[in-house]
C-alpha positions in Angstrom: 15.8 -3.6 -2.9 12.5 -5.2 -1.3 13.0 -7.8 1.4 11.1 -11.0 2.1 7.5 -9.9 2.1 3.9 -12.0 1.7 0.3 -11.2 2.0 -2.5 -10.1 -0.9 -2.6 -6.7 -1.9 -6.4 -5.6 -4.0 -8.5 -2.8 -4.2 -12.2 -2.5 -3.2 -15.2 -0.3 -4.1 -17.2 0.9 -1.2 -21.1 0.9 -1.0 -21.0 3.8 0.1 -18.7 4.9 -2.9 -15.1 5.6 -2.9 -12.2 3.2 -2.7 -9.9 1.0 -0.4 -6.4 -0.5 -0.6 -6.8 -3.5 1.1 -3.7 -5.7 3.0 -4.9 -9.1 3.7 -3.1 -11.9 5.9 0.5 -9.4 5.0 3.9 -10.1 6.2 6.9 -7.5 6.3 10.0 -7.0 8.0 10.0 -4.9 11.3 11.5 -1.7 10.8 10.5 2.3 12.0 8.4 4.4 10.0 6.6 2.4 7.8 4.5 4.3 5.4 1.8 2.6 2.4 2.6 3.7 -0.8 0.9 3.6 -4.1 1.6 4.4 -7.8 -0.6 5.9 -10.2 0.7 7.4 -13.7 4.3 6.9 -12.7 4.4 8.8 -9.4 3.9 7.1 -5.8 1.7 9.2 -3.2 1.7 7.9 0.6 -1.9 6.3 1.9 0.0 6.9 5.5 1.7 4.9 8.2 1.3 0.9 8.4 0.1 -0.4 12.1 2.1 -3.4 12.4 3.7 -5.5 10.5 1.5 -8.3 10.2 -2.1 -8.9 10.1 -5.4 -7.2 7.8 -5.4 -3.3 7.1 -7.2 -1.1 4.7 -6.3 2.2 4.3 -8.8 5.0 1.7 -7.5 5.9 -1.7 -7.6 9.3 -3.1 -10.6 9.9 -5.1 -9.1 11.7 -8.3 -10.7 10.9 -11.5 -8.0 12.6 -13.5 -5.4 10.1 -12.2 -5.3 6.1 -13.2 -5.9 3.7 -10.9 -3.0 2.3 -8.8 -1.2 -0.5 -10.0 1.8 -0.9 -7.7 2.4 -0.8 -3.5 5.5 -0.1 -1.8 5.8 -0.5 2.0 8.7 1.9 3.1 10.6 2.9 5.8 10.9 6.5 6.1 13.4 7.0 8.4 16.0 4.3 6.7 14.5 5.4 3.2 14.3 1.8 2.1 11.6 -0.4 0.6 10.5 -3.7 2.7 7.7 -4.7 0.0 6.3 -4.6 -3.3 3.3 -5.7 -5.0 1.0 -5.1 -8.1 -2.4 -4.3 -7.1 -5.2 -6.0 -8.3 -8.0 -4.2 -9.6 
């Protein structure tokens, strides 16, 4: 299951249009591999590798209009195949 994680997880619309998953003052545990996941409609698609494990990131979304908007993260580790973090995202 997840491990000890903190930060705020949110989405934000660009001026320029489009959308961004922002990670703001984010905590996880160290581990290889760590990839940014999100869920839409049941299925989780990878935003790509997190640079650190601490700090501010942002990372584009996937402009699809088909799909819903995400409402859940995951921060994984690929390599060990196990979830550090979880969070709802707010809209």
């Amino acid at each position: 299951g997840a491990r000890p994680a903190s930060g705020l997880v949110e989405t934000r619309r660009l001026e320029e249009g489009g959308q961004v998953l922002c990670l703001r003052d984010f905590r996880v545990p160290r581990a290889p591999d760590l990839r940014v996941e999100i869920e839409a409609g049941g299925k989780f698609t990878s935003l790509g590798a997190l640079r650190g494990n601490v700090g501010q990131q942002a990372f584009p979304l996937p402009e699809n209009p088909a799909h819903p908007a995400p409402s859940r993260l995951r921060i994984r580790s690929a390599i060990f195949e196990t979830t550090l973090a979880e969070a709802d995202i707010q809209p």
